[in-house]
BAMI-926046 format. One record per residue (C-alpha): x, y, z; residue in three letters. Coordinates in steps of 0.001 Angstrom, whole numbers, padded with zeros to 6 digits, always signed. Layout:
% residues N
XYZALA
...
***
This chain:
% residues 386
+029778-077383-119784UNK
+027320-075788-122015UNK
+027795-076519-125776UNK
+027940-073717-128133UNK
+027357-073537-132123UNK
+030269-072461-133947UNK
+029199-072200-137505UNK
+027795-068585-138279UNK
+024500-070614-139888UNK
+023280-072635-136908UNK
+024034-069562-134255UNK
+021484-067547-136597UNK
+019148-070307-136426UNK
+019738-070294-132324UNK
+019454-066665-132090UNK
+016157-066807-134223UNK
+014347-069095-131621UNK
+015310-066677-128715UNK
+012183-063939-128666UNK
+013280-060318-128573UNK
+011068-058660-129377UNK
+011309-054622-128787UNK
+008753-053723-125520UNK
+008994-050251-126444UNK
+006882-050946-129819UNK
+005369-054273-128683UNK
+004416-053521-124343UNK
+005238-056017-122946UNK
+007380-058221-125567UNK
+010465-060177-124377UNK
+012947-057401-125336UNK
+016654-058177-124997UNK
+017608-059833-122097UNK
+017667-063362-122604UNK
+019589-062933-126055UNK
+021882-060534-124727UNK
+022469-063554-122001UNK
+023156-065784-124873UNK
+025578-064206-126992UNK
+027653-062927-123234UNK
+027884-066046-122562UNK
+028971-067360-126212UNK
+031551-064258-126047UNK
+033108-065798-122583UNK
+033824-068919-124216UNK
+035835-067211-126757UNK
+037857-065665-124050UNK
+036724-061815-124884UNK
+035845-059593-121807UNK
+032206-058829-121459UNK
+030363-056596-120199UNK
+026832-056235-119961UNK
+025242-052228-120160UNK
+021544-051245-118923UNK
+021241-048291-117985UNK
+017738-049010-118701UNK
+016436-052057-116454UNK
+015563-055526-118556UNK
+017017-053744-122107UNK
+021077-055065-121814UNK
+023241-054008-124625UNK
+026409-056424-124548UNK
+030072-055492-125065UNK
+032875-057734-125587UNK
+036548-056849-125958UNK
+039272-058614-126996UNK
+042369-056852-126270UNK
+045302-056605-129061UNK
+048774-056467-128286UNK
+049262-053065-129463UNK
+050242-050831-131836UNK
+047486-051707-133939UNK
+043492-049957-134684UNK
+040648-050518-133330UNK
+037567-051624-134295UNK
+034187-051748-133329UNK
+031132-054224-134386UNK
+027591-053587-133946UNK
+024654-055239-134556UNK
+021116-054967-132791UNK
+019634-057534-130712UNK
+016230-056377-131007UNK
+013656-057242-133732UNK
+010599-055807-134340UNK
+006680-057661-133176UNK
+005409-060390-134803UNK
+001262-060074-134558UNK
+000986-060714-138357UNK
+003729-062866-139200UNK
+002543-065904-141167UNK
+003498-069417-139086UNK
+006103-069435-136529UNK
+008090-066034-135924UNK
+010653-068436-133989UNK
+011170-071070-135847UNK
+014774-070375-137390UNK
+014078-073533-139960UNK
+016374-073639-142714UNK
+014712-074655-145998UNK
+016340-074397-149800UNK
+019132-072603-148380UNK
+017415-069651-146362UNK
+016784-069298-142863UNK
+013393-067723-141466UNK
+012202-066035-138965UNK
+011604-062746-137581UNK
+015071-060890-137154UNK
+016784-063717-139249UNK
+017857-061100-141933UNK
+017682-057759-139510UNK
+019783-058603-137892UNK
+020639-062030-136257UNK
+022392-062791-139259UNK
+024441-059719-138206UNK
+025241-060850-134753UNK
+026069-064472-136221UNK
+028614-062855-138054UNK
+029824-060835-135635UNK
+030483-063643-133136UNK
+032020-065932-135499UNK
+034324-062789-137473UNK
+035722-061568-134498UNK
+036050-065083-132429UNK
+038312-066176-135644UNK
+040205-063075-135918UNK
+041105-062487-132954UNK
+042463-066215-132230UNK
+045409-065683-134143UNK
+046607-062965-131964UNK
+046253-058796-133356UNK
+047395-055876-132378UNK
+044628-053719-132284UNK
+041341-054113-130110UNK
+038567-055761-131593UNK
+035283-054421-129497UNK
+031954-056307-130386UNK
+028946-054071-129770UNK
+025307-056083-129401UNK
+022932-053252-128621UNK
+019396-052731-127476UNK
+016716-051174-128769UNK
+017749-049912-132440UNK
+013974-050721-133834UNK
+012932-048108-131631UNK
+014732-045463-129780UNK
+018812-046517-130297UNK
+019533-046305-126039UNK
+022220-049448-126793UNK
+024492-047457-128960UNK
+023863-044635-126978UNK
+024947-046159-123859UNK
+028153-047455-126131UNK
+028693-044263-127493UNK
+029240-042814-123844UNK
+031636-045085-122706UNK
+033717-046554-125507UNK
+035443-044976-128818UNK
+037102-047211-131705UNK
+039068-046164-134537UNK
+036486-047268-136678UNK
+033157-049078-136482UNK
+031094-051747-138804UNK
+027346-051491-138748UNK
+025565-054856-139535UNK
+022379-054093-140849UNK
+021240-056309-144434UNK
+022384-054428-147343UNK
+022347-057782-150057UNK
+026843-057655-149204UNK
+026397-054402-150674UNK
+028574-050867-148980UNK
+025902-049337-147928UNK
+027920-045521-148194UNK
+025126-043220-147021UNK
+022102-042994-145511UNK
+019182-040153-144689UNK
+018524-038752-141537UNK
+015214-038095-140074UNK
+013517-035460-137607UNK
+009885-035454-136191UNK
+008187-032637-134994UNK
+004945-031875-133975UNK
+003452-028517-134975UNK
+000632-027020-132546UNK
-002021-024346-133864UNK
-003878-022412-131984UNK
-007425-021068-133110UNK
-010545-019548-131645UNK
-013257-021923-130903UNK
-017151-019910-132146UNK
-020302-021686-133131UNK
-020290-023458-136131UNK
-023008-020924-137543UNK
-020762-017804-136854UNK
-017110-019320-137418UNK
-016376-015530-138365UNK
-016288-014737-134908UNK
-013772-017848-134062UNK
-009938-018957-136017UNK
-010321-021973-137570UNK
-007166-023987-136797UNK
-008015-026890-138597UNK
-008222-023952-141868UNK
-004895-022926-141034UNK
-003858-026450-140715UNK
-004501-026433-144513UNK
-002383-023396-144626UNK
+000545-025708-143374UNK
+000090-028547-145559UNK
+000290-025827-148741UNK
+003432-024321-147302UNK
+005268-027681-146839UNK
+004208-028940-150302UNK
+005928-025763-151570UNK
+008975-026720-149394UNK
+008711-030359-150869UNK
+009125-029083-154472UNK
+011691-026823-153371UNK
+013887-030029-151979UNK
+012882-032385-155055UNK
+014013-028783-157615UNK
+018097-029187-156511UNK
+020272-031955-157749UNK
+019917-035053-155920UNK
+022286-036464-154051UNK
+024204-039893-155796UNK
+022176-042668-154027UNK
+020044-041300-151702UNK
+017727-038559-154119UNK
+015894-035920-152370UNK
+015297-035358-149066UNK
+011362-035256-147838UNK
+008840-033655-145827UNK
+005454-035055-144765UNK
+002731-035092-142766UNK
+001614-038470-140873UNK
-000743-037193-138534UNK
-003420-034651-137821UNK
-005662-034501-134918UNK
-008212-031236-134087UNK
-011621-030105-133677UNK
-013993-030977-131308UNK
-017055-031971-132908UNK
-019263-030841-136050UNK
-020973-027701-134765UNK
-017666-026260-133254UNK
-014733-024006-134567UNK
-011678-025734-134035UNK
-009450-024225-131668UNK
-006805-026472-132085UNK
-005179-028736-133954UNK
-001826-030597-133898UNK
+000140-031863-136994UNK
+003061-034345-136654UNK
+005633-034010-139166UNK
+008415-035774-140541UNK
+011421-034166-142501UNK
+014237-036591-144084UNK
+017424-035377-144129UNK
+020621-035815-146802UNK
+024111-035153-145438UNK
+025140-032257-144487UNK
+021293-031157-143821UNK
+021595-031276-139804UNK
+018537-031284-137002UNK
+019109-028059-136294UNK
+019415-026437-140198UNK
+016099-028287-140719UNK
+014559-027129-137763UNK
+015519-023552-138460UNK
+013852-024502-142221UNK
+010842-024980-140462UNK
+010337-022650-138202UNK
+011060-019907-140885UNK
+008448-021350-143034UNK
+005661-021330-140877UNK
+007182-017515-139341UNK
+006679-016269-142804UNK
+003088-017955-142914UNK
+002007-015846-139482UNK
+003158-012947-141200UNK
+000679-013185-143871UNK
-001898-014746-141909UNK
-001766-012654-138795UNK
-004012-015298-136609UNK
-001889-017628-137327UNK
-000432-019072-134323UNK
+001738-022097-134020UNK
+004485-024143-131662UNK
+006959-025861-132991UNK
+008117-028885-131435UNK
+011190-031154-132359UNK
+010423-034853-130948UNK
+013721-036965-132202UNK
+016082-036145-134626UNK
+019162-037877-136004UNK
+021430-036960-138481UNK
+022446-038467-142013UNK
+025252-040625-142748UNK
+027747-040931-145143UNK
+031239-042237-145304UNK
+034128-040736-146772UNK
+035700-042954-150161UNK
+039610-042228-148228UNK
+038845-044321-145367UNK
+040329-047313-144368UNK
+037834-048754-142812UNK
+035952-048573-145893UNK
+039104-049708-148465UNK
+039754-052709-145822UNK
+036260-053911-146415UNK
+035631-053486-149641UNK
+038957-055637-150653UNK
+038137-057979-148357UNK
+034213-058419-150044UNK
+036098-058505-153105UNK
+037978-061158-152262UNK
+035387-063425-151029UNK
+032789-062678-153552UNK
+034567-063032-156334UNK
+033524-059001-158004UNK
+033727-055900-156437UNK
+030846-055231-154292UNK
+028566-052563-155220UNK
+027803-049205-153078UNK
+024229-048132-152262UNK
+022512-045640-150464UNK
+019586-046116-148162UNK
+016103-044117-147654UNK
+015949-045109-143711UNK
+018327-044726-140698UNK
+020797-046942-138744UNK
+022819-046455-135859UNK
+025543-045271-137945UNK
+024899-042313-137619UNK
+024978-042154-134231UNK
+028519-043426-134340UNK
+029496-041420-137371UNK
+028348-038425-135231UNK
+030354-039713-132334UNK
+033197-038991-134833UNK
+034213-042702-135563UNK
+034578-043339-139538UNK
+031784-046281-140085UNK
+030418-048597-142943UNK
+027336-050360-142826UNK
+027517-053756-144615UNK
+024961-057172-144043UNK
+023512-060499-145240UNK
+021198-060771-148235UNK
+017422-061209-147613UNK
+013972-060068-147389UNK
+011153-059296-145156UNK
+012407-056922-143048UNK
+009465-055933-140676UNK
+007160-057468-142815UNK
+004849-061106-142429UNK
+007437-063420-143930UNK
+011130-063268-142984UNK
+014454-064732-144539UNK
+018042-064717-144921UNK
+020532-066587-147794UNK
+022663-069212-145752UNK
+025345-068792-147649UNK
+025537-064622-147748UNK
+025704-065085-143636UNK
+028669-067488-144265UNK
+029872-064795-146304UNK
+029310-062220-144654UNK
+031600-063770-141728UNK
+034228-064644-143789UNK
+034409-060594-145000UNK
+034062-059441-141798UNK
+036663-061740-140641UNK
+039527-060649-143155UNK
+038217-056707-142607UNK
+039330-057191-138969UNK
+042402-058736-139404UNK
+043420-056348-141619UNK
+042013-053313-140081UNK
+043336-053735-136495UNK
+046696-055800-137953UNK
+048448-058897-137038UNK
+050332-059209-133894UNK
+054225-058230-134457UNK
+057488-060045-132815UNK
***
């Protein structure tokens, strides 16, 4: 019979050494299958019912239920098991070695250190018998395009859901949103020694980039929000013209707009496409098309939730001092799940290098981290009665 670790450290360290790299930003990397393998299997042993998802071939997203006795909540745990490449990290991405108390490796802090937790919270927790279902959600693909919790989200509901991502055992209470679009202009090509006879899209182009700096003053001129400041607009890419000699006839921007709560896709894409109406009015050649790419909302969870009052006591507890509440700049899954109308938190380990050459989580905040997570499930989903 196959021997699995038990203590949250040394199933990081495990998890670490297994190469998942996301395929969709690395072709041809490992991606999720032989983790997803791992932690099924580690699941089975704790008697929860697994299943496996993939709607997507060779990119598995792994569910595991344990069932309460009822009467109780439910709640939902998710972690990714995707991480992203490694071409530039410095020595071995795989190693998982444990030295002065931190763990490295790529993933170690985003977020194997999540999924450690996970597996050892709700294994403990749910031992002792509860009433309420406690469904463990170890998803594909959140470094890139989010099908796992997708996939979840169109199957199974919870009463409540905890997002593992590293937050330094800080609430992490909000988040922004993001959308990407890609704006297409249209010119005229003409010789380059008669451009009056051609529209010069990369000119209008310049139009653009005036018209969404006066947007970006316009979002940085209200009151910011309490941890998250102002949303954004940019620009991260421009291709047009043909060559030196040559009006440009077209030219394509790609854009990216942050988003606060209550600022949806759909608000922001009508904030666009407005803007750049009003610009073809006064520019009559003008002619764009507006395209939205991805978009996913902001998150942020409500201060009356119990989801959110069961883990904070319960990182209290542990750590000796309230925990502190922060806001983050990028996205998570939450709001996926927040949008699938299930009240989330988003709470993690305490480390650095996320994404960058040199990766690490604190041993002891992963230990921690399983202990909180432990007493927020117990005391979200309730003890079994009679």
């Amino acid at each position: 019979m196959k021997r699995f670790p038990s203590d949250p450290v040394a199933i990081l360290q495990h998890l670490v050494r297994i190469d998942s790299v996301n395929p969709d930003l690395v072709p041809g990397a490992a991606g999720e299958a032989q983790i997803a393998i791992w932690c099924s299997e580690w699941l089975l042993g704790q008697g929860f019912q697994v299943t496996l998802l993939e709607q997507v071939p060779g990119r598995p997203s792994v569910v595991g239920i344990k069932r309460g006795t009822g009467g109780g909540r439910s709640l939902m745990l998710n972690a990714h098991l995707d991480t992203v490449g490694v071409a530039t990290y410095a020595g071995d991405p795989f190693s998982g070695d444990l030295r002065a108390g931190r763990v490295y490796g790529r993933g170690a802090v985003d977020t194997k250190s999540g999924l450690a937790a996970i597996l050892v919270a709700a294994a403990r927790a749910s031992a002792v018998g509860l009433a309420g279902d406690v469904i463990v959600t170890l998803v594909a693909d959140e470094e890139f395009g989010s099908i796992g919790t997708e996939e979840v989200l169109r199957t199974l509901s919870a009463d409540a859901a905890l997002v593992i991502e590293p937050s330094s055992l800080e609430l992490t209470t909000a988040h922004r949103g993001f959308a990407w679009f890609e704006l297409c202009l249209t010119g005229l090509a003409a010789h380059g020694s008669q451009p009056e006879l051609g529209v010069d899209a990369i000119w209008h182009a310049g139009l653009a980039l005036r018209a969404l700096d006066e947007l970006r003053q316009q979002l940085n001129s209200v009151p910011a929000h309490a941890t998250l400041g102002h949303g954004a607009v940019r620009v991260s890419k421009i291709v047009g013209g043909d060559d030196a000699a040559t009006v440009a006839a077209r030219c394509v921007l790609t854009l990216e707009r942050r988003m606060l709560p209550g600022e949806s896709p759909e608000r922001v894409d009508s904030e666009l496409r407005a803007l750049f109406t009003e610009l073809a009015r006064t520019e009559p050649q003008f002619r764009f098309e507006l395209t939205r790419l991805v978009a996913r909302a902001a998150f942020e969870a409500e201060p009356h939730w119990p989801i959110l009052r069961a883990l904070s006591g319960n990182a209290e507890r542990v750590l000796g001092a309230p925990a502190k509440t922060r806001g983050e700049p990028f996205w998570t899954d939450a709001g996926l799940i927040l949008e699938a109308g299930i009240p989330c938190v988003v709470f993690g380990a305490d480390g650095e290098g996320l994404h960058a050459d040199t990766e690490w989580v604190d041993a002891q905040s992963v230990r921690a981290l399983a202990e909180i997570l432990e007493g927020t499930i117990t005391e979200f989903c309730g003890p079994t009665v009679g």
